[in-house]
N, C-alpha and C positions, 0 to 999 in steps of 0.2 A: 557517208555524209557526217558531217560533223556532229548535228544530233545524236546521231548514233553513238560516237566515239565519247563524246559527254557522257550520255547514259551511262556506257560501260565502264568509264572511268569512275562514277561516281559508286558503283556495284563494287567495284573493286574496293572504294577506298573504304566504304562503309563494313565491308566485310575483314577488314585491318585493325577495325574498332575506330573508326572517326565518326563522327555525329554526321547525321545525314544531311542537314543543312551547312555544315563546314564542310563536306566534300562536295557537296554542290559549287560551293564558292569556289575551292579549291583546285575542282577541276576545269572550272571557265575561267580561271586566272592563268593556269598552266598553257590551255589551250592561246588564251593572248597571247603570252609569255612565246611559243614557238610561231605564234602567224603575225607576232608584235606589232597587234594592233587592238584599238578601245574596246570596250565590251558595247556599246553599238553598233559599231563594223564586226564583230563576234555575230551580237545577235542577226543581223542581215545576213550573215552569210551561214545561219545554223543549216539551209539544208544546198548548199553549193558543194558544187567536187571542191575535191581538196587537194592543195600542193601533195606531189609524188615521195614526198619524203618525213609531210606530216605523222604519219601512221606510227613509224622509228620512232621519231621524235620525241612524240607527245607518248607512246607508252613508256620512251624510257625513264621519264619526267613519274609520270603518273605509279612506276614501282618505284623510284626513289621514294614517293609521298606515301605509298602502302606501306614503308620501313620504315614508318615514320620522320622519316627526317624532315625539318620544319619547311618552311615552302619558302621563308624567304631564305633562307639557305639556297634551295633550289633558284629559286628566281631573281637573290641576288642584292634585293633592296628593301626596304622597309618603309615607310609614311611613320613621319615623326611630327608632328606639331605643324603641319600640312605641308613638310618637306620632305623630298627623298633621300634617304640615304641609303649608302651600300652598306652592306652587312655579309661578312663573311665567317665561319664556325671560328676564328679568333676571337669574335667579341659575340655579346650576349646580346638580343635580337631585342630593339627600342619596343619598349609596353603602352600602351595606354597610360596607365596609372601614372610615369613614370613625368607625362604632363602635369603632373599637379605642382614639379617642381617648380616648372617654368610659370603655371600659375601663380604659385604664392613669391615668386621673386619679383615678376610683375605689382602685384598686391603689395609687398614690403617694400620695395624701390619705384612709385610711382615716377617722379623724377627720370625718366631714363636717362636722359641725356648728361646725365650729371654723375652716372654711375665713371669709373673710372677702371675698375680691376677687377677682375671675374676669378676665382679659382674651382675645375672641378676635378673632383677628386676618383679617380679610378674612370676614366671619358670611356672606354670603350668604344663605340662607333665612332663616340664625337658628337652623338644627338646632343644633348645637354651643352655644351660647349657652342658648337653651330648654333644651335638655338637662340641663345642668350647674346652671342654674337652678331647677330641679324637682329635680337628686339633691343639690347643696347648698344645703341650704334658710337655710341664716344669711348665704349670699354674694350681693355686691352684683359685676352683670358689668358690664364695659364693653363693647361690640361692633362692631368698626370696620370701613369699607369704604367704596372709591371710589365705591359707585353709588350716587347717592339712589333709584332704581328696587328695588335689590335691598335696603335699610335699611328702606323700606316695607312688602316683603313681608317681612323677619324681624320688622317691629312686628307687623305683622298674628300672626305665629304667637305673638310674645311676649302677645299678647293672648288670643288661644285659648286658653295654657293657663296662663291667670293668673298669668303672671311680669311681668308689664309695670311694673308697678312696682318690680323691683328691675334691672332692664337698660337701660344710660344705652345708644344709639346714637350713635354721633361719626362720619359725613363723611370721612374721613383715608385718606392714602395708609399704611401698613403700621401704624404708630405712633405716628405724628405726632398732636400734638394729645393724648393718652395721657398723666395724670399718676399718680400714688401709686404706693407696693407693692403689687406682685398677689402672693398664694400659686401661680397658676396662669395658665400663658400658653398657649394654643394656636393653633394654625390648620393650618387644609386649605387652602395657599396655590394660586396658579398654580404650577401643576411641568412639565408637558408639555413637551419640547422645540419650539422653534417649527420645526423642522424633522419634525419629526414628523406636522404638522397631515391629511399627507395618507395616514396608515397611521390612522388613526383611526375608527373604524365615523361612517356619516353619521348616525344619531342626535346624535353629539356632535360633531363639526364641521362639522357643517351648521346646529344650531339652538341649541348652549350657547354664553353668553357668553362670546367669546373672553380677555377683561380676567380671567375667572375660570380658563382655562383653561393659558396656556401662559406658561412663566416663564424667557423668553429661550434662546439656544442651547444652553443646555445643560438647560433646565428650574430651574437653581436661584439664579436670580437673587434671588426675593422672600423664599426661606429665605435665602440669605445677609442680606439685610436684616434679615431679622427675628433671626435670629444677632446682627447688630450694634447691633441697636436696643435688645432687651430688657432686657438688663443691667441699667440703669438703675433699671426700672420692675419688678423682682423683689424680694420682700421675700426674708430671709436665708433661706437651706432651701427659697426656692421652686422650681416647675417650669416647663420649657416641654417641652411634647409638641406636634408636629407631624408631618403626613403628608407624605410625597413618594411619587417614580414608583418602576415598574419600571427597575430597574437603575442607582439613584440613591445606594443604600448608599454605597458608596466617598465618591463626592462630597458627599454631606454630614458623614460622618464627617470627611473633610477638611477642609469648611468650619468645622465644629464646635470643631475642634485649632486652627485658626488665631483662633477667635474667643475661645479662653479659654474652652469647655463642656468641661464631661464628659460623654461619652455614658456614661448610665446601662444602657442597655437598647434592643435595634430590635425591635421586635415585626411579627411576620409576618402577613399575611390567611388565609386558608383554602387558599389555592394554594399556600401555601408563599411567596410573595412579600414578602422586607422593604417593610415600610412604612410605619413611625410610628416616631419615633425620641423617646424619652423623655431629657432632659437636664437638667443641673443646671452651677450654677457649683462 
């Protein structure tokens, strides 16, 4: 019975080192995931037989997730700012926090409809891009990144949810290649120090793209770039809002003064942790 296969999958995953309330979650997700259906129809059918092929299935779901490999990896998509997107180990899997972007571009561009030009910088899925594509409906983005792997997967979301024709994708390292004024510049760059690689849960340095992951010895290699780069490519009164790390405040505010911004505003995630810095010339 299905209960049962729960139980056991949740023994296993706890015993991998997962917290026992994330493998509870993560074993009734996996179980949707193969009988692809809500966790309502989940729950009615916790002590029902089960399809003849469940058994296969769902264990070999449930030792991917003991290897830790992340589960939207496994299952394929992620909930971004109440949207789904695919996500595939090319790109680095949409965070929570990673809303605060789309928060404060809201917040700084009330106007939507008046906005004109989006750029973000390293898209990765495409959350951030889709995103801002769907809440400003008169803006045309551009969406840049080194991988043609992870440019594929943001078309793919930019097509799901019929933004695709206003989101140009461009190949480019940080900005390169990037012309006009944008109203609005972001990105969720590389920040991770590269020395950190091994204080990191094995979900994410074991299976996310390192390219999207770590941004030199101090983590703020590609926001300085992007500091240096933008300028140019800002119309008058525009923004740039970007994320960085744990305990990165200081060094970007620094970077920031040296590149001729004003930091506007650092907005905090839920922990209390600076993390998104909103800036203006």
């Amino acid at each position: 019975m299905l209960h049962e296969r729960l139980a056991g999958a949740r023994t296993t995953l706890t015993q991998a080192g997962i917290g026992a309330d994330e493998a509870a979650l993560d074993a009734e997700v996996l179980a949707r995931h193969v009988l692809d259906c809500d966790r309502a129809t989940l729950l009615t059918r916790a002590r029902d037989p089960l399809p003849s092929a469940f058994n296969r299935l769902f264990q070999a779901l449930v030792s991917r997730r003991a290897r830790r490999e992340p589960l939207a990896y496994i299952v394929g998509h992620r909930e971004f700012w109440g949207l789904e997107f695919d996500v595939t180990p090319a790109v680095l899997i949409p965070r929570p926090e990673t809303e605060l972007i789309v928060e404060e571009a809201l917040a700084s561009l009330p106007r939507r409809d008046a906005v004109r030009r989006i750029v973000d910088v390293g898209t990765g899925s495409g959350c951030l891009a889709v995103t801002l594509a769907v809440e400003f409906p008169a803006a045309r983005i551009t969406a840049t990144d080194t991988s043609h792997d992870a440019l594929a997967v943001a078309y793919r979301n930019a097509d799901r949810h019929n933004v695709i024709g206003r989101i140009t994708f461009v190949q480019t390292d940080v900005l390169n290649e990037v012309a006009g004024a944008a109203d609005l510049i972001v990105s969720n760059p590389p920040y991770v120090p590269a020395g950190d690689a091994a204080t990191l849960q094995p979900e994410v340095a074991g299976y996310e793209p390192a390219e999207a992951l770590y941004g030199g010895a101090d983590g703020l290699d590609v926001i300085r770039r992007v500091l240096g780069s933008a300028p140019p490519l800002l119309a008058a009164g525009g923004w740039l809002i970007m994320e960085f790390g744990f305990g990165q405040e200081a060094g970007v505010r620094d970077a920031a003064q040296r590149a001729n911004w004003t930091v506007v505003r650092i907005r905090s995630d839920l922990q209390g942790i600076p993390r998104v810095a909103v800036l203006r010339r």
